[in-house]
N, C-alpha and C positions, 0 to 999 in steps of 0.2 A: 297126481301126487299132491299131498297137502303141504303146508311149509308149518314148517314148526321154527317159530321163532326163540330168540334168545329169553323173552320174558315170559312166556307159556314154560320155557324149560326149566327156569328159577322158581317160577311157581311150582312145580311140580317136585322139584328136587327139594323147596324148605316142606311141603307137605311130607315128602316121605320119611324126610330127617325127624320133623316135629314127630309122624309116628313113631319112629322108631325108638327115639328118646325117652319120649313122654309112655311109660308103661309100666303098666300099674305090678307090684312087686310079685303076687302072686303068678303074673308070669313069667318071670325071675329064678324063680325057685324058693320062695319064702316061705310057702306052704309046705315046701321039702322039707324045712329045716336050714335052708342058704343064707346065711345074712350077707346084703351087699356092703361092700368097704367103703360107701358114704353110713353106712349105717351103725358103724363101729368109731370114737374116738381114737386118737391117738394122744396116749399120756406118757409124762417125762414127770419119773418120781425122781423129788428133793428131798433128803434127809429121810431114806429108808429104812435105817437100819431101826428107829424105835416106834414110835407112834405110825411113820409112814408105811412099815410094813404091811401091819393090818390096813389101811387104810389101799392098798393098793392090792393086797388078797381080795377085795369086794369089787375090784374092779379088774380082774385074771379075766374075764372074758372080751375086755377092749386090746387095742392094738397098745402095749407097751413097749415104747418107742427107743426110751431113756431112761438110768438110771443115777444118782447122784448121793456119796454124802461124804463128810469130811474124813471120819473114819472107818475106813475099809476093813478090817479087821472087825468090825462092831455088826459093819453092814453084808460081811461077808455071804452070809445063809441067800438074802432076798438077791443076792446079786448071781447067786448060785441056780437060785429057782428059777 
């Protein structure tokens, strides 16, 4: 019977970690259509209710996280959407 030491076993275990980690997006599901959630921002709109609205319609397909403005009544609609 062989011995398999402690440092053969750490080798082996950062080798399979690094594969498993490190890989490349199409096998993922990117090719599917998947986007992974390092691959999406997360945004926190300030002052949405005027200029920030449109400004954050161009950006409906990242992770909107937060939204924010002084008058809620104004910003009512984006805070809706």
């Amino acid at each position: 019977m062989t011995s398999f030491s402690r440092r053969d076993f750490l080798k082996k275990a950062v080798i399979g970690t690094a594969g498993i980690t490190i890989v490349p997006n199409s096998v993922l599901g990117k090719s599917f259509g998947h986007t992974s959630p390092s691959d999406k921002l997360n945004i926190a709109g300030i002052g949405v209710g005027g200029v920030g609205s449109r400004n954050l319609a161009n950006m409906e397909t990242e992770n909107i996280v937060a939204l924010c403005d002084v008058d809620w009544g104004y910003a009512a609609n984006m805070f809706n959407k």
